[in-house]
C-alpha positions as CSV (number, residue, x, y, z in Angstrom):
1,X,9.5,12.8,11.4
2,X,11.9,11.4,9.4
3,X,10.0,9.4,6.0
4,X,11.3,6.2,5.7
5,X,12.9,5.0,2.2
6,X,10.8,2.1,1.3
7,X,6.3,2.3,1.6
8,X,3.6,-0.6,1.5
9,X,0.4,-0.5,0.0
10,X,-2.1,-3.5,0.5
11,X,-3.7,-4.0,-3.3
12,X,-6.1,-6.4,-4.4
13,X,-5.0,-8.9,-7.0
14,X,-7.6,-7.5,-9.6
15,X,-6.7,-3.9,-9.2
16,X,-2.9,-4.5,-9.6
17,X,-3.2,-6.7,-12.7
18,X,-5.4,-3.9,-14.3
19,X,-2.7,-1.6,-13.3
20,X,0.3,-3.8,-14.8
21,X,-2.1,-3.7,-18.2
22,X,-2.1,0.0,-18.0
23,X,0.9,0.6,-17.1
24,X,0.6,2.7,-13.8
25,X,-1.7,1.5,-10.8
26,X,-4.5,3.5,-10.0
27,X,-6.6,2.0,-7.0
28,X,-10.4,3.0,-5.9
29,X,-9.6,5.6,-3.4
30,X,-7.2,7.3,-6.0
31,X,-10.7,8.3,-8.2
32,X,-13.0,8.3,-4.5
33,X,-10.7,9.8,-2.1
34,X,-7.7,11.9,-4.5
35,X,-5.1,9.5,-2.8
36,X,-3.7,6.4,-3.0
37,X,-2.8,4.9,0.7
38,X,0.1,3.4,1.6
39,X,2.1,2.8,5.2
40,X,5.2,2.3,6.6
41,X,6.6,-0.9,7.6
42,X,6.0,-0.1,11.2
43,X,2.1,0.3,10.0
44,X,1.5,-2.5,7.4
45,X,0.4,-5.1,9.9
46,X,-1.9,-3.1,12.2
47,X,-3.5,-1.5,8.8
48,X,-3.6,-5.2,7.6
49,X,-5.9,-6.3,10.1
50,X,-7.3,-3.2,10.6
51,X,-9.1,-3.0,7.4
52,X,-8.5,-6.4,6.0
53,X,-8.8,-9.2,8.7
54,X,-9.8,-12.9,7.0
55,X,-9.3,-11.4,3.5
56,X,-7.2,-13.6,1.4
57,X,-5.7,-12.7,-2.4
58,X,-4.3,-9.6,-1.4
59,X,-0.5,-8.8,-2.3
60,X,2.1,-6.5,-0.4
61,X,3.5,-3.9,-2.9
62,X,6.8,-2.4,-1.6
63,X,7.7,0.6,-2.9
64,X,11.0,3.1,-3.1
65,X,9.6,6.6,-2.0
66,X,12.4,8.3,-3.9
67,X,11.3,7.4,-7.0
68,X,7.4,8.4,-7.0
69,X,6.8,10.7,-9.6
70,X,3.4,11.9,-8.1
71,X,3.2,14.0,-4.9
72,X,3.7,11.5,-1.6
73,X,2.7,13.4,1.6
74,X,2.5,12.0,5.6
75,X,-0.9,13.0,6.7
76,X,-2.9,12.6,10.4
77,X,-5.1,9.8,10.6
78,X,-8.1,9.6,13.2
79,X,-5.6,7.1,15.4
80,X,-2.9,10.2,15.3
81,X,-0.7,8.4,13.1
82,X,0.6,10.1,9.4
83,X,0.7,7.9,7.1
84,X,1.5,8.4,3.6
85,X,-1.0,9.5,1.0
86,X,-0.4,9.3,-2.9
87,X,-1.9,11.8,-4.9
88,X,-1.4,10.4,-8.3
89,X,-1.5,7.0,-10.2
90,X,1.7,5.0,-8.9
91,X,4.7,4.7,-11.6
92,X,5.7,1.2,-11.5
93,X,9.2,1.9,-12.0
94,X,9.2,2.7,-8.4
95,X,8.1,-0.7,-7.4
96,X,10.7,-2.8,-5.6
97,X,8.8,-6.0,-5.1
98,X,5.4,-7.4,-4.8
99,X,4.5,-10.3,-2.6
100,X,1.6,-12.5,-1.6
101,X,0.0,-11.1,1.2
102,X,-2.4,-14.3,3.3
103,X,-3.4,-13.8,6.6
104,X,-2.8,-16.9,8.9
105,X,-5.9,-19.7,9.5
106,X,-7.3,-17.0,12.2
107,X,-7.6,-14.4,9.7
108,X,-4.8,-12.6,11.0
109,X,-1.7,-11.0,9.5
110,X,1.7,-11.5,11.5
111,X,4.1,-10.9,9.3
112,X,6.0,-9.0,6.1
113,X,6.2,-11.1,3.6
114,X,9.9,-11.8,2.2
């Protein structure tokens, strides 16, 4: 598998701003699970409705892979897919952009935001 260049990660508006104060973003699953979840651009919209469908206020972080400073690794998820798992906080000088992330009037999300 060849890792792509550029991640996603979904983050709420609250935990991002607290992670902008500090300096490094540190989600929940970072202290619950030891990982910090992110997917490819190929995954973003199926992991969007997956675990987010109808929730509004979220934000679309894109990130360069190349300049993580904490260990990234591709692991198996139950649907077979690897997706890639943080395990550190998330150095924001490897943040590219970050974008409003709305799902349409159906609760749905279609599309990467620009």
């Amino acid at each position: 598998m060849k890792e792509p260049s550029k991640i996603y990660h979904i983050a709420e508006n609250v935990h991002w701003t607290k992670g902008l104060e500090q300096g490094e973003y540190r989600c929940p699953s970072l202290e619950s699970e030891g990982f910090i979840h992110f997917s490819t651009e190929d995954q973003v919209i199926a992991t969007a409705n997956r675990h987010y469908h109808g929730v509004s206020g979220l934000l679309l972080v894109m990130i360069f892979a190349d300049k993580l400073t904490a260990r990234l690794k591709y692991e198996k998820a139950p649907t077979g897919e690897y997706f890639p798992h943080l395990y550190g906080p998330l150095n924001l000088d490897a943040v590219e952009k970050v974008r409003a992330f709305e799902p349409d009037m159906n609760g749905d999300f279609l599309a990467i935001p620009d």
